[in-house]
N, C-alpha and C positions, 0 to 999 in steps of 0.2 A: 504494500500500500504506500502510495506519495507522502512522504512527511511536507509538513509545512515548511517554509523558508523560515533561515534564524529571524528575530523580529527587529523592526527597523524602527529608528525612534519617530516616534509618535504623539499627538500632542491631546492635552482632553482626558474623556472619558478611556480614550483606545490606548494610552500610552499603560504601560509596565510599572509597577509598584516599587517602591525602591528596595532591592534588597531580594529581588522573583516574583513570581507570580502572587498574586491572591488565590487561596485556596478556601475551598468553602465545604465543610463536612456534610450532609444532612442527613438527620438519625432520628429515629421516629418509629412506633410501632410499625406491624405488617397490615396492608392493604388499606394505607391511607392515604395512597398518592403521591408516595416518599420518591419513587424511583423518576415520574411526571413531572414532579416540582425540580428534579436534580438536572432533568433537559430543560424545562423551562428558565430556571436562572442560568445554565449554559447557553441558551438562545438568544436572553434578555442579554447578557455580555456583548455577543454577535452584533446585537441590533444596536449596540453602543460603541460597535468597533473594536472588539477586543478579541484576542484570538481564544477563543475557551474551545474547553476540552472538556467532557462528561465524563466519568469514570463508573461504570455499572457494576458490582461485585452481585446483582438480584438473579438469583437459576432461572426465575419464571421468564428471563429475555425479553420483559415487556417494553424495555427502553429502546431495542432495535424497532417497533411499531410504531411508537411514539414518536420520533423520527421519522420513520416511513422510508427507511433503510432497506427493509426486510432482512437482514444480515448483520451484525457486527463481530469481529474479531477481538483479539487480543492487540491489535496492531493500530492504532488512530487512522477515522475513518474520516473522511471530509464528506461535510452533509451538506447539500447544495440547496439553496432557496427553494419555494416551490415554482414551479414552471407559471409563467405570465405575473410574479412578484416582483416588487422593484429591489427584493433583496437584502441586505443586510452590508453597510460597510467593515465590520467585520468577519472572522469565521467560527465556524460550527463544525467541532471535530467529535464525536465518537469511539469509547472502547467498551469493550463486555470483556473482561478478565476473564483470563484464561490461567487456574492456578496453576497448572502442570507445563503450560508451558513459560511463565515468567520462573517459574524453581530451575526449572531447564537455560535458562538464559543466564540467570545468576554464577549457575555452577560453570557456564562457558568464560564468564566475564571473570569469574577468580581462580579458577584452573591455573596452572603455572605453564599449561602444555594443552596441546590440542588431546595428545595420549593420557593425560590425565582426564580430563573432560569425558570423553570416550569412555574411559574406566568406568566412573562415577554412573554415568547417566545408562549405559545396559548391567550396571550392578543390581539385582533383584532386590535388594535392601533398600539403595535407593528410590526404585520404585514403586517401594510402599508406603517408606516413609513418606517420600513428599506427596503419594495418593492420598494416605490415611492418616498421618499423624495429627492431633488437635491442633485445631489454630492458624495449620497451613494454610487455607484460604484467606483467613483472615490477614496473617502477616505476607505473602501476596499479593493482599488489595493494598498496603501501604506501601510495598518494594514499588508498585507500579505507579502508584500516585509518585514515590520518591522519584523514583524513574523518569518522571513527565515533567518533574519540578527540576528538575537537575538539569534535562536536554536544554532549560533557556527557550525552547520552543513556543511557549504560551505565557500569556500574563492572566490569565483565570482559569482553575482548575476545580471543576465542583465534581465531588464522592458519593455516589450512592452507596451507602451502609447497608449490612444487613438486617432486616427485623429486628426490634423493639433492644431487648439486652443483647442479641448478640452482637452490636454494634460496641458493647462493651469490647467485648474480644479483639473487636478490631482496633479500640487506641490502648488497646495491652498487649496486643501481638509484641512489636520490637521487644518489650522488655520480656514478653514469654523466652522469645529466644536466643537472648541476653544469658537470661536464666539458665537457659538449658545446654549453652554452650560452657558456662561458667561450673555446672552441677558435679559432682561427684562422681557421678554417675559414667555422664559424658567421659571426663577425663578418664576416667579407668576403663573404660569400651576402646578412650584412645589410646593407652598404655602400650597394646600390641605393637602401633606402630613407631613408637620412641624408645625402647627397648629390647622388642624380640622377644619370641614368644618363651623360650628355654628360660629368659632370664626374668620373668615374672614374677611377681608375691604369688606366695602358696593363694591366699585368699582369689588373686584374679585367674590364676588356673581353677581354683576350686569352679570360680561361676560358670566357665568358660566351660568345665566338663558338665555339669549339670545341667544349663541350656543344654548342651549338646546332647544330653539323652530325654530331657525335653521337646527338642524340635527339631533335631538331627544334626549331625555332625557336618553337613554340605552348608546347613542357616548357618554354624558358627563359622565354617569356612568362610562365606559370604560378608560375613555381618566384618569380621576379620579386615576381610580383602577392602571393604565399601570404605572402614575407617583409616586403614591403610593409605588408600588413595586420598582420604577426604584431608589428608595432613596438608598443615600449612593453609587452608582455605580457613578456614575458622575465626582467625583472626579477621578476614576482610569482611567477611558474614558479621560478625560480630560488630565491625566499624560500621556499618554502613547499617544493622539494628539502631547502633545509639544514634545515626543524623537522622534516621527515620522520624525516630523519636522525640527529638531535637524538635522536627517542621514539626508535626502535630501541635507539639506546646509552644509554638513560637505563634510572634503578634500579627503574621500576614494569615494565618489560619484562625476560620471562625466558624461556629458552627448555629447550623437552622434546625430548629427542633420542626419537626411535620406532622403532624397530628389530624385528626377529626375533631366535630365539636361533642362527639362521645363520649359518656362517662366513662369505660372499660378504655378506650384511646388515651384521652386526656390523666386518665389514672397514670397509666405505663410513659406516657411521656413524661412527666411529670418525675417519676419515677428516674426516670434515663436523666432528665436535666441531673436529679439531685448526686447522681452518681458520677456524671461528668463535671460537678462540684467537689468533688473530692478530691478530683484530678486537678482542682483547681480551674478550673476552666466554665465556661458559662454558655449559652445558647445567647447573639446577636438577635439572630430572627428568629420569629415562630409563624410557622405557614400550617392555616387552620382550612383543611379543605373538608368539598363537600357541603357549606352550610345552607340551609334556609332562607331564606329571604325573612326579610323582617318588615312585618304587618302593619298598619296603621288597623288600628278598632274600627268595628263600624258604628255609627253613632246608635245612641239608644231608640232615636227616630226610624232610622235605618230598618235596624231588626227589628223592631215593630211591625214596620210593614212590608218587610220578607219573610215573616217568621212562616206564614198562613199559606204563602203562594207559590206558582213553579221553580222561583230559586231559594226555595228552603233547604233543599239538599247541599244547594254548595254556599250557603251558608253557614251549615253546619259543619262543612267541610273545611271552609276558613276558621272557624275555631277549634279544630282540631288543629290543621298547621300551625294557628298561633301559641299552641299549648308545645307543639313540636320547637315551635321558632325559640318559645322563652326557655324553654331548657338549655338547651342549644347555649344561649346567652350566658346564663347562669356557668357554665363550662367556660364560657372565652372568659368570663369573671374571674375565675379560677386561676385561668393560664396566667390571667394578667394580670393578679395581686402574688400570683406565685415568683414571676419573670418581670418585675417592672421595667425593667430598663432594656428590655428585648421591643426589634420593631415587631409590631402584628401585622400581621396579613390575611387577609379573609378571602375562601376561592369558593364561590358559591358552585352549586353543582351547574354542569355546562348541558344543554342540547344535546349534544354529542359525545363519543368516545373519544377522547384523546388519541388517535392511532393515525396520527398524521402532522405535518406539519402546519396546518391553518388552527387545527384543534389546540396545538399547542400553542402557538401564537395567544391565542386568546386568555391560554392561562395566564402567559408571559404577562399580558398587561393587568391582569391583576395582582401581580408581585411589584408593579410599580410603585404603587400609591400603598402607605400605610398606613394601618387603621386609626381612626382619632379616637385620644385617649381623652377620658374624662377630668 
């Protein structure tokens, strides 16, 4: 796929932040419109001139629709206007993460040797771990976010997280494996290859023979050989967890909490803010989709004299949505005694399905304007 051109200076809205891009998390329960709202603020960039780039870690691939891509890769897509639009002076780039294959590109990038590489990645150890071990996708979705923030290519990078907590995972990943490079554990798996196997502690032959009649003597061969090869990469795994870790906590990174106006949403968001507080860290925006509209009463004249006649039904139906509408209300209350200093944003439900780019458009302009606070 064409990568963009390095970026050229710029003036405005479209120019580069000092110091890299703007990066913008958004993290929110599942099926609130988390993954729509993460193209629409990459679009609203676009439409301001700035080269943004999406980042989707969601399996359900609903962000390639939303787009109207039908496809996205691991690799930055370039999303074209829609045909007969006047376009966007900026661009509109697209990724769907691919964890197997950014684990596979790291291990090329810190190999010492093409033969090392090679080793690693048809090592059957390594291809479970990096299939099955916890966390790997998540720390994955931050190598590629780091990845995109490093290239200099873009000056806005917005993240789709995964559902509700395990978006947690995902700004713990680097230190997960920080940890797990640093463990006990680890270093004595790496022992084999910094001293040979004969000259071992009794205790790492002891484990070394017990796996072995555990899951057979070819897994210890294997597991052996993987850490073997894996010598000396460790360290640069290791460096490039802590810068990971580094962007997330740094001041060009902000995060948009996504919600419904849902008690069981609003609950678990709410929730995720106060745990991305501990991290120190706080939700900028908060994008409330899906809402209601919000009713004016009908006078008591009014339904007086609708109550008797043929639009009695959907009068009675407007006091059912206002009963919907005020609850509804009572939740943004919520958000925004919870998060005062976060902007709101309100994305009422649309006509349409968002699986395209005019649907999205439309969201876009509602992240413009933010809600007026009391």
């Amino acid at each position: 796929m064409t990568m963009p051109p390095q970026p050229a200076d710029t003036e405005g809205t479209g120019s580069s932040s000092p110091g890299g891009p703007d990066v913008v998390v958004c993290v929110g329960p599942g099926g609130v419109g988390k993954t729509t709202t993460s193209a629409a603020l990459a679009l609203q960039g676009a439409k301001r001139g700035r080269r943004a780039c999406v980042v989707t870690i969601d399996p359900a691939r609903r962000l390639a629709d939303a787009l109207g891509t039908g496809h996205l890769g691991n690799e930055p897509h370039l999303v074209n206007p829609p045909a007969g639009s006047s376009g966007w002076p900026g661009e509109l780039w697209a990724v769907m993460l691919d964890a197997q294959g950014t684990f596979d590109h790291l291990v090329d990038r810190y190999a010492t040797s093409g033969a090392q590489a090679e080793a690693i990645l048809s090592n059957p150890v390594y291809r479970n771990i990096s299939a099955a071990l916890s966390g790997t996708q998540e720390y994955m979705a931050v190598e590629k976010l780091y990845e995109l923030e490093e290239s200099g290519r873009w000056d806005l990078i917005i993240v789709d997280t995964p559902p509700a907590r395990h978006a947690l995972d995902f700004m713990e990943a680097p230190r997960h494996l920080m940890r797990l490079l640093d463990n006990r554990v680890f270093r004595l798996l790496m022992a084999p290859t910094k001293v040979g196997l004969r000259a071992l502690e009794v205790g790492t032959q002891v484990l070394l023979r017990t796996v072995a009649k555990v899951a057979g003597g070819e897994v210890v061969a294997d597991t052996v050989e993987f850490f073997t090869e894996f010598e000396g990469m460790e360290d640069g795994f290791r460096a490039r967890a802590k810068r990971a870790d580094e962007l997330l906590h740094s001041r060009k990174t902000e995060f948009a909490l996504v919600c419904s106006p849902r008690r069981d949403t609003v609950e678990e968001a709410l929730y995720l803010s106060a745990q991305l507080a501990k991290e120190g860290l706080e939700a900028t925006r908060v994008v409330v989709n899906r809402c209601y509209p919000r009713y004016a009463p009908l006078s008591a004249g009014a339904q007086n004299r609708l109550a008797d006649g043929p639009l009695a039904p959907l009068v009675a139906n407007l006091e059912q949505l206002e009963l919907v509408s005020a609850k509804e209300e009572e939740q943004l209350v919520r958000v925004s005694a919870a998060l005062p200093k976060a902007v709101l944003y309100r994305v009422p439900f649309l006509a349409r399905e968002v699986a395209e780019l005019e649907a999205l458009e439309e969201v876009a302009c509602y992240l413009e304007t933010e809600e007026a606070r009391e």
